[in-house]
N, C-alpha and C positions, 0 to 999 in steps of 0.2 A: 107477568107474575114470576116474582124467584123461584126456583126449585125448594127443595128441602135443606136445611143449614145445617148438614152433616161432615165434619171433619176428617181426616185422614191423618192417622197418625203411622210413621213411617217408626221400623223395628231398629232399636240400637245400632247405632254403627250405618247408614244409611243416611246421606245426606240428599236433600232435593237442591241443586244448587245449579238453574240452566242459566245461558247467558242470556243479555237482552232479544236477539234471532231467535236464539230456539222458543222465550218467552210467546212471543207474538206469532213464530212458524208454528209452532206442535201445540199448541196449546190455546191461543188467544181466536188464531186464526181457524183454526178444529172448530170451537166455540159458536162462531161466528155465520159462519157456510155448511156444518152438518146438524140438520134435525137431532139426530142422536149420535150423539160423539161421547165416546169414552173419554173420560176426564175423572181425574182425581184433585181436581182441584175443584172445591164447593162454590156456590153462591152465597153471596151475601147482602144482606140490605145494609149498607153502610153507617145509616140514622140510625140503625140500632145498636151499635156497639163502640165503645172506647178503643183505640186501639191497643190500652192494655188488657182486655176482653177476648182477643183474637186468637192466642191460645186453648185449643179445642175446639173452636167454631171452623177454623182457617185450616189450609194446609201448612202445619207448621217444620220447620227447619231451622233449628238453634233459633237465631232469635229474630226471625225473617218468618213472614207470614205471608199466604197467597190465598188471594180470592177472585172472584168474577163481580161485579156490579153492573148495573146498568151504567150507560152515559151521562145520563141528566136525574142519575140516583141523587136526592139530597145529600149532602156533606156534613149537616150538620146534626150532630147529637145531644143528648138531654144537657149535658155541663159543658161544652165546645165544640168544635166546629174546625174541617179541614180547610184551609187557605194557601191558595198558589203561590209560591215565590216566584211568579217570574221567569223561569228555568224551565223549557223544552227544548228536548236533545232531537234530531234525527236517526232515524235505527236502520239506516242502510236501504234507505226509500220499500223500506216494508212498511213502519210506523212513525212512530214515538213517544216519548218517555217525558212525561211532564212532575216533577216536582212539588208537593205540599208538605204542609208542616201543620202539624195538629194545635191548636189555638185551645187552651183550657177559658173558661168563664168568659170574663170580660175582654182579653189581649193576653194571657199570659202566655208565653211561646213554650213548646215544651221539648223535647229532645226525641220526641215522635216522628218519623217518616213515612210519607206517601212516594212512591215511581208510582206512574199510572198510565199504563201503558194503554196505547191505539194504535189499531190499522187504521193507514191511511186509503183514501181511493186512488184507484187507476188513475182518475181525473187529477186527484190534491198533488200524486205522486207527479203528475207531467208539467203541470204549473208550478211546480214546488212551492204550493199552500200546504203547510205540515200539518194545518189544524183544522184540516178536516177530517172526521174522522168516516171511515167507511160501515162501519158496525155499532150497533146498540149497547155491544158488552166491552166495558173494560177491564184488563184484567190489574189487581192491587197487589204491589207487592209493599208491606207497612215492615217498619223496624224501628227500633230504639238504638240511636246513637249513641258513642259510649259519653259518658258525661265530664270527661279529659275531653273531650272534642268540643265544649261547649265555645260558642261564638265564631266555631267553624261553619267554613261556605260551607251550601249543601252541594254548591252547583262542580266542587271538584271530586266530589265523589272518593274520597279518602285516594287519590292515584301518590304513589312516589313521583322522581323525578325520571325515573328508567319511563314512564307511562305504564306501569302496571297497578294491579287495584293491591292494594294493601290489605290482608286482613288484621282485624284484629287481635291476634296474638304476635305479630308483627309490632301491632301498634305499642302495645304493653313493653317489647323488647328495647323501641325506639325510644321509648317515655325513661328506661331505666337509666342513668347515671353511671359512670365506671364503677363506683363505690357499689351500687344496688350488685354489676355484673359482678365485683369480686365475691359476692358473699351468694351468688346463686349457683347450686349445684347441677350437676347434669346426672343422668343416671349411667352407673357403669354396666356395658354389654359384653 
């Protein structure tokens, strides 16, 4: 049985921004192996909610949302339904990170994102089976990609060519033209 679907909303100027390790180390894995573990990241029943819903229910962070589910939680909700691409990463033989994309109605694909993070077992971890998972809870991180990235893979994870993550106000800078750069100010300090 979920807990209570209470949110956290974090004060101006605080961002919750961990990487995939800390995801699964301090949080996933806390979840997992303590009765009562301090967590500020909520449960969720997944069937109940859109992912644009996640707002207030989730732990949210600009436009990244985090939640706990079960494993074998249903995926699918009143107007669509989450569906895997395909795409699981390994997390450094802790877990891993499996990929979906939010399905509206019938197949419409929408610009929605599921990572959906596992511990793996001792055992998956020595056979290097990644898909097993050790724990009942997974934890969600959902987001909306920008809609200039549409027809983008999901499976490169917005990286440059240095292999770092790109954000997006990066991206908006990248998108600009010479013309756009001459006519954008900077503030003077």
């Amino acid at each position: 049985m979920m807990g209570s679907e209470s949110s956290v909303n974090l004060p101006p100027g605080f961002y919750f921004s961990p990487t995939d390790e800390e995801l699964i180390l301090h949080f996933l894995y806390s979840k997992a192996s303590l009765p009562y573990h301090p967590n500020i990241i909520p449960q969720l029943h997944l069937s109940q909610h859109h992912p644009w819903e996640l707002y207030g229910k989730s732990l949210s962070s600009g436009n990244q949302h985090y939640f706990f589910t079960e494993v074998k939680e249903n995926r699918s909700t009143e107007n669509g339904y989450w569906k895997e691409i395909g795409v699981t990463k390994p997390i450094n033989n802790l877990g891993m990170k499996k990929y979906l994309v939010f399905i509206l109605g019938e197949g419409t694909e929408t610009n929605w994102v599921m990572e959906e993070y596992h511990i793996s077992s001792y055992e998956s971890r020595r056979s290097q089976n990644q898909d097993e998972s050790w724990s009942k809870w997974v934890l969600c991180k959902v987001y909306e990609k920008n809609v200039s990235q549409e027809g983008a893979s999901y499976s490169d994870e917005d990286i440059d060519d240095n292999g770092t993550e790109v954000s997006w106000l990066d991206e908006v800078f990248m998108s600009l033209d010479d013309d756009d750069l001459d006519q954008t100010s900077l503030p003077n300090y």
